[in-house]
C-alpha positions as CSV (number, residue, x, y, z in Angstrom):
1,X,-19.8,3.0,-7.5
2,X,-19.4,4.3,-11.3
3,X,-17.9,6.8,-12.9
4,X,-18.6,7.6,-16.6
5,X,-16.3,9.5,-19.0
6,X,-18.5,10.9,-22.0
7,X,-16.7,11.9,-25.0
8,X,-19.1,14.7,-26.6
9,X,-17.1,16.0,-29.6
10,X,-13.8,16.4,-28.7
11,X,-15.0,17.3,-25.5
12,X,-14.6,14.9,-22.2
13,X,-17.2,15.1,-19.2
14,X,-16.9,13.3,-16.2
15,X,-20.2,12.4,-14.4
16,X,-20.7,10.2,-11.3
17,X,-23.0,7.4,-11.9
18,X,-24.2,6.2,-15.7
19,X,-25.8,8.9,-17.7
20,X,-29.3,8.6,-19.3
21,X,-29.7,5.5,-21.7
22,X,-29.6,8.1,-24.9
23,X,-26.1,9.1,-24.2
24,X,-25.0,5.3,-23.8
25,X,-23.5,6.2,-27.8
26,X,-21.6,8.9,-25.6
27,X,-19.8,6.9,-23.1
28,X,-15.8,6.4,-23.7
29,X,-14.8,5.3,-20.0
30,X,-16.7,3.4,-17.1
31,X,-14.8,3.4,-13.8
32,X,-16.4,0.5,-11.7
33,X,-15.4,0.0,-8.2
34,X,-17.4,-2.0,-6.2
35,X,-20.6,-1.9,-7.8
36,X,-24.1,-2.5,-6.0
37,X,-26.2,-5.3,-7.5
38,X,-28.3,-2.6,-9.5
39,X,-25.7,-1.3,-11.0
40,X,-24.2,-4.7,-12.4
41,X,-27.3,-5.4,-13.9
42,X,-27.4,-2.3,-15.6
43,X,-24.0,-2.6,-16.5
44,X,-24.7,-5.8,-18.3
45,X,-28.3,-4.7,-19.9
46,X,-26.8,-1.4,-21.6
47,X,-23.0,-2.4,-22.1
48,X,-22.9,-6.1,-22.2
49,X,-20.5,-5.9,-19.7
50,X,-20.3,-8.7,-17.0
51,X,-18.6,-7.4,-13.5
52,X,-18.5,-11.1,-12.3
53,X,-14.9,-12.4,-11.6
54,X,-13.9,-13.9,-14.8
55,X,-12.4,-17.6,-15.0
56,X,-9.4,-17.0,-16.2
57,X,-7.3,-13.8,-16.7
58,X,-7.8,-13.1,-20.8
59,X,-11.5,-14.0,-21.6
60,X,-13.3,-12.9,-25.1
61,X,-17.0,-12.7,-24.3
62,X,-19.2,-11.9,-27.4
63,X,-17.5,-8.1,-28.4
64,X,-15.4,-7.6,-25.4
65,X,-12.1,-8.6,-24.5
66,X,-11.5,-9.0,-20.3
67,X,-8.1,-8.1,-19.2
68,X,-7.3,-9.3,-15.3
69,X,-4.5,-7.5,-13.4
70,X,-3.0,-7.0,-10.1
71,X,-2.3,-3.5,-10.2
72,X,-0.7,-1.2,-7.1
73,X,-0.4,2.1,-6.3
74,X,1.0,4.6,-3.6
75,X,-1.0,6.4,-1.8
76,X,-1.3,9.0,0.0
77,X,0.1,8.2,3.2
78,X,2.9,6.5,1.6
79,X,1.9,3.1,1.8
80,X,1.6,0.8,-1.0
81,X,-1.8,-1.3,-2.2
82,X,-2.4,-3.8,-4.0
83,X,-5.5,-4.8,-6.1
84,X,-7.1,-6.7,-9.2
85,X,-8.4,-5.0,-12.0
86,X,-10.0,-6.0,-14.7
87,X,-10.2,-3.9,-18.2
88,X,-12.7,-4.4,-20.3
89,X,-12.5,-3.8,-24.2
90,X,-15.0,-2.8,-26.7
91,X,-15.3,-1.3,-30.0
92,X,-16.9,2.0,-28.4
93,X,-15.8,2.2,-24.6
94,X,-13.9,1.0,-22.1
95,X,-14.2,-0.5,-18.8
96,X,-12.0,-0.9,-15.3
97,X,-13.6,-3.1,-13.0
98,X,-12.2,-3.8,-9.5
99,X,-14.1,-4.9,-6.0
100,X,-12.0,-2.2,-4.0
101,X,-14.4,0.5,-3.6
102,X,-11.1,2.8,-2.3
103,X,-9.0,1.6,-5.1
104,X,-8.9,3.8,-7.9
105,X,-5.1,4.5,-9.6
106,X,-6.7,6.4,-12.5
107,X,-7.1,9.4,-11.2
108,X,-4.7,11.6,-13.7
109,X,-5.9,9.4,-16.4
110,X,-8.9,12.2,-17.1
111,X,-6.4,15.0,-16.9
112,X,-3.5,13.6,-19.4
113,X,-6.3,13.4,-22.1
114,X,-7.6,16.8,-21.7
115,X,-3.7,17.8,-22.3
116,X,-3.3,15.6,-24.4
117,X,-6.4,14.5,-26.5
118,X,-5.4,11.9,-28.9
119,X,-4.9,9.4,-25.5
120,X,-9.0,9.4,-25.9
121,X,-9.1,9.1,-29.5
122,X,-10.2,5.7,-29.1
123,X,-11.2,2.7,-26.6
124,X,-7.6,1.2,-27.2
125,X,-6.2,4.8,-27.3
126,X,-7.6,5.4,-23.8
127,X,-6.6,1.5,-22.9
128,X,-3.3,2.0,-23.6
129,X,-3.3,5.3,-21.1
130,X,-4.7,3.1,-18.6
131,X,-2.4,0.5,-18.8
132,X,0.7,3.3,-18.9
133,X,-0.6,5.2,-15.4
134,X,-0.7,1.8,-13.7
135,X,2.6,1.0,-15.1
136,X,4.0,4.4,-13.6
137,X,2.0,3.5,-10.4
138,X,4.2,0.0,-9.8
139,X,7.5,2.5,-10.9
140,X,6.3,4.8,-8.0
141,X,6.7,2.3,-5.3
142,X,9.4,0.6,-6.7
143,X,11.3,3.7,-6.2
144,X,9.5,4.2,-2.8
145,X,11.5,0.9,-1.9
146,X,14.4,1.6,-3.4
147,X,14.9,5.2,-1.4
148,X,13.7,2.5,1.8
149,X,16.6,0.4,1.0
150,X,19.5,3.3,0.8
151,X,18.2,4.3,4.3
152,X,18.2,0.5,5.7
153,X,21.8,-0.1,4.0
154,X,23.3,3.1,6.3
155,X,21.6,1.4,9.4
156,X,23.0,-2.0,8.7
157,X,26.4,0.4,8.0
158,X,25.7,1.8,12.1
159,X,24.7,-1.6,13.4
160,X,28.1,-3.1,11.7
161,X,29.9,0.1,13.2
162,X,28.8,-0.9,16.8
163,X,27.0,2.8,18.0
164,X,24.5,4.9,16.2
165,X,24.8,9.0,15.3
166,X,23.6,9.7,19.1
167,X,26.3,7.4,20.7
168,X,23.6,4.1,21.4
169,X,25.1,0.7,20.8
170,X,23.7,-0.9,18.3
171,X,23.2,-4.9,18.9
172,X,21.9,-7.9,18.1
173,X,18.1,-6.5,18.6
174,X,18.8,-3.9,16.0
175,X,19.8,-6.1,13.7
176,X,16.7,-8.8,13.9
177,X,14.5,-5.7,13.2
178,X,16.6,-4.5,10.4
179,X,16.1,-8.1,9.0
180,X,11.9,-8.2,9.7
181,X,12.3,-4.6,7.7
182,X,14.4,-5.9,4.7
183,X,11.8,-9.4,4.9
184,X,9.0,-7.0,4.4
185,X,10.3,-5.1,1.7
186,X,11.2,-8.4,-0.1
187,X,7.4,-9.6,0.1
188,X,6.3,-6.1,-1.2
189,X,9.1,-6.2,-4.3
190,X,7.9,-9.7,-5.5
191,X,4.2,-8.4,-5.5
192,X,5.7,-5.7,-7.9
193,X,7.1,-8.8,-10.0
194,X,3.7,-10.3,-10.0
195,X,2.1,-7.6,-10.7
196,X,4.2,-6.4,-13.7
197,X,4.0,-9.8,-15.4
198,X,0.3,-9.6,-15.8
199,X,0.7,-5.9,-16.6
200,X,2.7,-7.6,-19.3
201,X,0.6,-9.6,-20.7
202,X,-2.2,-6.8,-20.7
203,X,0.2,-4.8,-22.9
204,X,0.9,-8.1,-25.6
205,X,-3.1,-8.7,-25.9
206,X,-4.0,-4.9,-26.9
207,X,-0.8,-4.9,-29.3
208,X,-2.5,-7.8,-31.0
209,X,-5.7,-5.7,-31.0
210,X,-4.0,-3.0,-32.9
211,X,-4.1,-2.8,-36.4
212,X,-0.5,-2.2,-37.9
213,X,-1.8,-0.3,-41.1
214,X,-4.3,2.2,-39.7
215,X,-3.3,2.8,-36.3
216,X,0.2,3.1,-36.7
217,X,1.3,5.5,-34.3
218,X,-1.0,3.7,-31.6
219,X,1.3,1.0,-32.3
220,X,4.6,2.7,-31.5
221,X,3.1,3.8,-28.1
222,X,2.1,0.6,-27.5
223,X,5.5,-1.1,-28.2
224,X,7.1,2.0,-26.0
225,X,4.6,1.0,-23.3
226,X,5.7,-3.3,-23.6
227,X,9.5,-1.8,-23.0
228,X,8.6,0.8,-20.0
229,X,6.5,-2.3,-18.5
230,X,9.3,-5.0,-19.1
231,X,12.1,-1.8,-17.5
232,X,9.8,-1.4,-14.2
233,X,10.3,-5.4,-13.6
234,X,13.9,-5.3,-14.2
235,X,13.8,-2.3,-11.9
236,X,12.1,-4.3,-9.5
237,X,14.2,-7.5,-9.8
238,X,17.5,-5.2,-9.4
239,X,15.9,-4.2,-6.6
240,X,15.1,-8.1,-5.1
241,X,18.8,-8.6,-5.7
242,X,19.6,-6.0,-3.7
243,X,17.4,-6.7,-0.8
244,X,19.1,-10.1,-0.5
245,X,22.5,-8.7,-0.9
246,X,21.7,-7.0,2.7
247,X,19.7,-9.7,4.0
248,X,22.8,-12.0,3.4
249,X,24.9,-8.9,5.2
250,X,22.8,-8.8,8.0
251,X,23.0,-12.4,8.5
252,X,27.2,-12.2,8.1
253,X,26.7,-9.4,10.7
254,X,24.5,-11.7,13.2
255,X,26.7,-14.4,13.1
256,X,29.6,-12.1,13.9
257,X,28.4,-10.4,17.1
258,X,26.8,-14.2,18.4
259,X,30.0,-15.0,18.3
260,X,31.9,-12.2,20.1
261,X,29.3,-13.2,22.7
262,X,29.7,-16.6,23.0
263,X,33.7,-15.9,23.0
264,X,33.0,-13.2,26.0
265,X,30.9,-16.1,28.1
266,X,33.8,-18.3,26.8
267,X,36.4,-16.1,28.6
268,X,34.0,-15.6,31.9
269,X,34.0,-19.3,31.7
270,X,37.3,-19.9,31.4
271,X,38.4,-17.2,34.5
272,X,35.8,-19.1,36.9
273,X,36.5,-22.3,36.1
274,X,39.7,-22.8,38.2
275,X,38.0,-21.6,41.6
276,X,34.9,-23.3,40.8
277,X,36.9,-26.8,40.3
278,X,39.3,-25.9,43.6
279,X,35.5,-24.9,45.7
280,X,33.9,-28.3,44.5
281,X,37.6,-30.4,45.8
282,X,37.4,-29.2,49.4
């Protein structure tokens, strides 16, 4: 599946599909998810462009420069998703390429450069863009987890409490599924690590594709971008802290109530024992 972004003027088109070979000169943006055989061929005959998985994750292949990175999204139904993509570089267009036909995080992208119409000045004008909206994509679910774990720290408030809003004791049960919760979440907030470190380093190769002199300005957005990418991994590494802060508290919390339990057997014990021993004399 391809979708092509043709810059005529100042004008953007989106069109499903590649356009005619004579408007090839036209083309800005090429959104590739899961393309068919056909259209990897014609990819690489007309754009040089090769959708095979590269072997590593920065490759320079005659005028393009390949880009590899894990990249998630929310979406719609509130769940996050993961995928690679890999952007593509040249001196006329860009490419995102990604195997996920369902995958596609770009969607404002189209949208911000009609508002805003220097983003599509250039390939590394629109790159940049790009690499911003999946950057505001990992901050999205970041915060999705962070609003998870202000909700999971009142429960793990009620489960230390004893009894819920309605009155239910609250026991050991809650508290192992508060723990597979929090276990989860920590799994989902080290994929947002991961995936902002090669975010990262998508960011540092197009600054050193920038030219200091005569693109100036694209220059301070791209620095601005390196320091929003490098704050959404803090942001995300706050919240790993914080999500074994209250696995440590539900652990603390465990032990406690095993013990009240073994101390209640302990006193059932105790208050048998004596008639037990005098039923086993006689």
């Amino acid at each position: 599946m391809i979708h092509t972004t043709l810059k005529i003027g100042e004008q953007l088109r989106s069109v499903d599909n590649l356009p005619p070979p004579e408007r090839d000169p036209q083309v800005l943006w090429l959104e590739v998810n899961a393309p068919s055989a056909e259209e990897a061929a014609s990819l690489r005959e007309r754009f040089g462009i090769d959708t095979r998985p590269q072997v590593g994750n920065v490759v320079e292949e005659d005028d393009l420069l390949y880009l590899r990175s894990q990249l998630i999204e929310l979406s719609a139904d509130g769940e996050p998703r993961f995928s690679s993509v890999t952007f593509v570089l040249g001196d006329r267009f860009v490419a995102t390429l990604s195997d996920d036909a369902e995958f596609r995080p770009f969607n404002a992208v189209l949208h911000r450069c009609k508002r805003r119409p220097s983003n599509a000045e250039s390939p590394k004008a629109l790159l940049r863009l790009l690499l911003q909206t999946a950057n505001d994509g990992a901050t999205a679910v970041i915060d999705h987890v962070a609003d998870a774990l202000v909700q999971t720290t009142a429960e793990i408030s009620e489960i230390s409490d004893g009894y819920d809003e309605q009155g239910r004791e609250l026991g050991v049960g809650d508290l192992s599924a508060t723990m597979h919760r929090l276990n989860d979440r920590e799994e989902l907030i080290l994929q947002c690590v991961e995936a902002q470190l090669t975010l990262e380093r998508s960011v540092r190769y197009l600054s050193d594709e920038v030219d200091n002199r005569t693109e100036a300005d694209l220059q301070v957005l791209v620095n601005e971008l390196a320091g929003d990418v490098a704050g959404t991994k803090e942001h995300a590494a706050f919240q790993h802290e914080k999500v074994r802060y209250l696995q440590m508290a539900v652990t603390n919390i465990l032990n406690i109530k095993q013990n009240e339990i073994i101390k209640i057997f302990t006193i059932i014990t105790a208050v048998f024992l004596p008639p037990t021993l005098i039923g086993t004399l006689y």
